[in-house]
N, C-alpha and C positions, 0 to 999 in steps of 0.2 A: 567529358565529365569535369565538373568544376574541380578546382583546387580544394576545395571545402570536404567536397565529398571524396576524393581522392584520402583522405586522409581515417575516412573509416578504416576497421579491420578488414574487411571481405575483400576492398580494391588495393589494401596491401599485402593480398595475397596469405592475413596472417590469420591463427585459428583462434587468438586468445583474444578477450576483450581490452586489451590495457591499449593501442589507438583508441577506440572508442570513448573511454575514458579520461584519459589526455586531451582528446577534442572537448570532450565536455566541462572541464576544468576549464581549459583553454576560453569558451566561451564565455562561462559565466565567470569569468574571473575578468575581463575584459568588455562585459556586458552587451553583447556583440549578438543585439537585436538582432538583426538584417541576417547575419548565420546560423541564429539560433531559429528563425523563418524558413530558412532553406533546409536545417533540418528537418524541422518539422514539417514542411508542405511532401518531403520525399520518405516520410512515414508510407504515405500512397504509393510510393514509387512501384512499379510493376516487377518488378525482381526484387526478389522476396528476402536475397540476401543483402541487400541494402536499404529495405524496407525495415528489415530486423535489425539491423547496425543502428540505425535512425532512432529505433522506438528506445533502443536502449541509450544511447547521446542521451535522448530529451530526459528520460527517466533519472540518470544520473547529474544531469543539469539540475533537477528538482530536489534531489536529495542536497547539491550548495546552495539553491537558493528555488523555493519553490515559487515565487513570483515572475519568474522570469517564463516560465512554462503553464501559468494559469490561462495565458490568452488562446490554449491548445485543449483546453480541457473538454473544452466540448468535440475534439476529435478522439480524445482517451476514453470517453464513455462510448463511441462510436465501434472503439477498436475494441471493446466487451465482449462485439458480437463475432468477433474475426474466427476464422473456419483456425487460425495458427494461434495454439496455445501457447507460445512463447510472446503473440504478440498483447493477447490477453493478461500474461503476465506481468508485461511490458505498461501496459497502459493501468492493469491498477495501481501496480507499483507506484507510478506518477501522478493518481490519484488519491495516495495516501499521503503524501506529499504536498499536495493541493490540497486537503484539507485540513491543513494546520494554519493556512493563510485565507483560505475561502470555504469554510464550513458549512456559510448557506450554498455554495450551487453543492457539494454532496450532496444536503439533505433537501434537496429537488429532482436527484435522482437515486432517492433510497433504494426505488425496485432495484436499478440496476445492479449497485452496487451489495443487495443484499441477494441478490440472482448469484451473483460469482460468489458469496461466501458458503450459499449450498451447492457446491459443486464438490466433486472429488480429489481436485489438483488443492494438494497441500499450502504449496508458498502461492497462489490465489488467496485462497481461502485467509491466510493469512494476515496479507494486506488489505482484502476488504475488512475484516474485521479493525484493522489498524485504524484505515478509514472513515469506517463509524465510531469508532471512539475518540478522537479526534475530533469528529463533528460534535458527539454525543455532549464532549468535554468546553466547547465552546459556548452553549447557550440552553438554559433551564429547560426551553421548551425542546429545543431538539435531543435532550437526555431525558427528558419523557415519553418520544417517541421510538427513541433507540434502544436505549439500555432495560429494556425488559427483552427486547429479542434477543440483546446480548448473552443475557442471562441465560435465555430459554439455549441458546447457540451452548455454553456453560453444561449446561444440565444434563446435555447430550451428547456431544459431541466425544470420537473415541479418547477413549480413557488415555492413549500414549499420545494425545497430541492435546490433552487438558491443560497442562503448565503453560505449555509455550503460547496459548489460545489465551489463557488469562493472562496472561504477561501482555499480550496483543491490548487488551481489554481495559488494564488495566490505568491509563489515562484517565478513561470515562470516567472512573470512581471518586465518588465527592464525600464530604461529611454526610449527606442526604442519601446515597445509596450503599455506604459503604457495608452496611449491617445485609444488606440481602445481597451484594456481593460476596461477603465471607459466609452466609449461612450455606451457600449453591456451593461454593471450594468445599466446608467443611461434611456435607454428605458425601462428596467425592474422594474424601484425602484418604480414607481406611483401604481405600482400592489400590493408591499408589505405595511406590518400594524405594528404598536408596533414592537416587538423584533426586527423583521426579517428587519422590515424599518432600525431599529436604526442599527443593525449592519451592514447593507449591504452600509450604510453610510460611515459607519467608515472603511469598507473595500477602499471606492473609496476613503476618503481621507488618506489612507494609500497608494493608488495608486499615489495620484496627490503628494507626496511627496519624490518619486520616484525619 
């Protein structure tokens, strides 16, 4: 085993992610191409707990610097389809990420990405939605083709995970959509109690400020 990967958590025998982490600072803080490759080619890795060490390196390499992990992106829409939903989570995460710097390849792969936002797994769900507003927020025509599903995702979606879904959302929102963004909150708000009220307030008047 390389020195490289020696240095995930699994091969240091440890349960918590902070090697993981540390490696991934460590790269991107040293811009450390050629390991940040070896990373990512052992995303594939056939042992699945180093396979998972991996997804999460590149994922947190993206969250300092999402450029450094866009030349992976087409293996993160790959790993959407993974039988291991950690590594699904893995991969949008790093795709939410990747479209604050490459907006158009998201919105080339909207199905997939809006495949994981109807799914049941909560922090999923999340970051696709992160995802498309981000793209949504980047370019007129792809906030035409986004931000009404957003909405329609808004209108529906269960009532205790409304706030934190519009907070997700809430990028996309321009002077141009801002009025049917808060009118979709405000049919919703009479539902919500304490926390969820106050914040989902402060979301829309962060919208009407728009």
């Amino acid at each position: 085993m390389s020195d490289l990967l020696n240095r995930l958590g699994y091969l240091q025998t440890r349960r918590d992610r902070t090697p993981n982490l540390d490696l991934a600072r460590d790269l991107a803080a040293r811009d450390d191409k050629a390991g940040i490759r070896e990373i990512a080619e052992n995303m594939w890795n056939d042992n699945k707990n180093i396979h998972s060490d991996c997804m999460n390196v590149m994922y947190e390499i993206g969250r300092v610097d999402p450029d450094l992990v866009t030349p992976y992106a087409g293996d993160f829409v790959k790993f959407l389809k993974s039988k291991y939903q950690n590594m699904v989570l893995g991969a949008i995460t790093a795709l939410a990420e990747i479209a604050k710097v490459q907006p158009e390849f998201i919105f080339k792969n909207l199905a997939e990405i809006k495949r994981i936002a109807e799914t049941d797994s909560g922090p999923a769900v999340d970051k696709s939605l992160s995802a498309l507003a981000h793209t949504a927020a980047a370019d007129e025509e792809f906030s035409k083709a986004i931000f009404p599903y957003l909405l329609g995702h808004l209108s529906s979606c269960p009532r205790k995970q409304l706030t934190e879904r519009a907070e997700k959302i809430l990028p996309a929102v321009d002077e141009n959509n801002n009025v049917e963004f808060i009118k979709v909150l405000k049919k919703r708000l009479d539902s919500l109690s304490g926390s969820d009220f106050t914040r989902l307030k402060k979301i829309i008047r962060m919208a009407e400020n728009i």
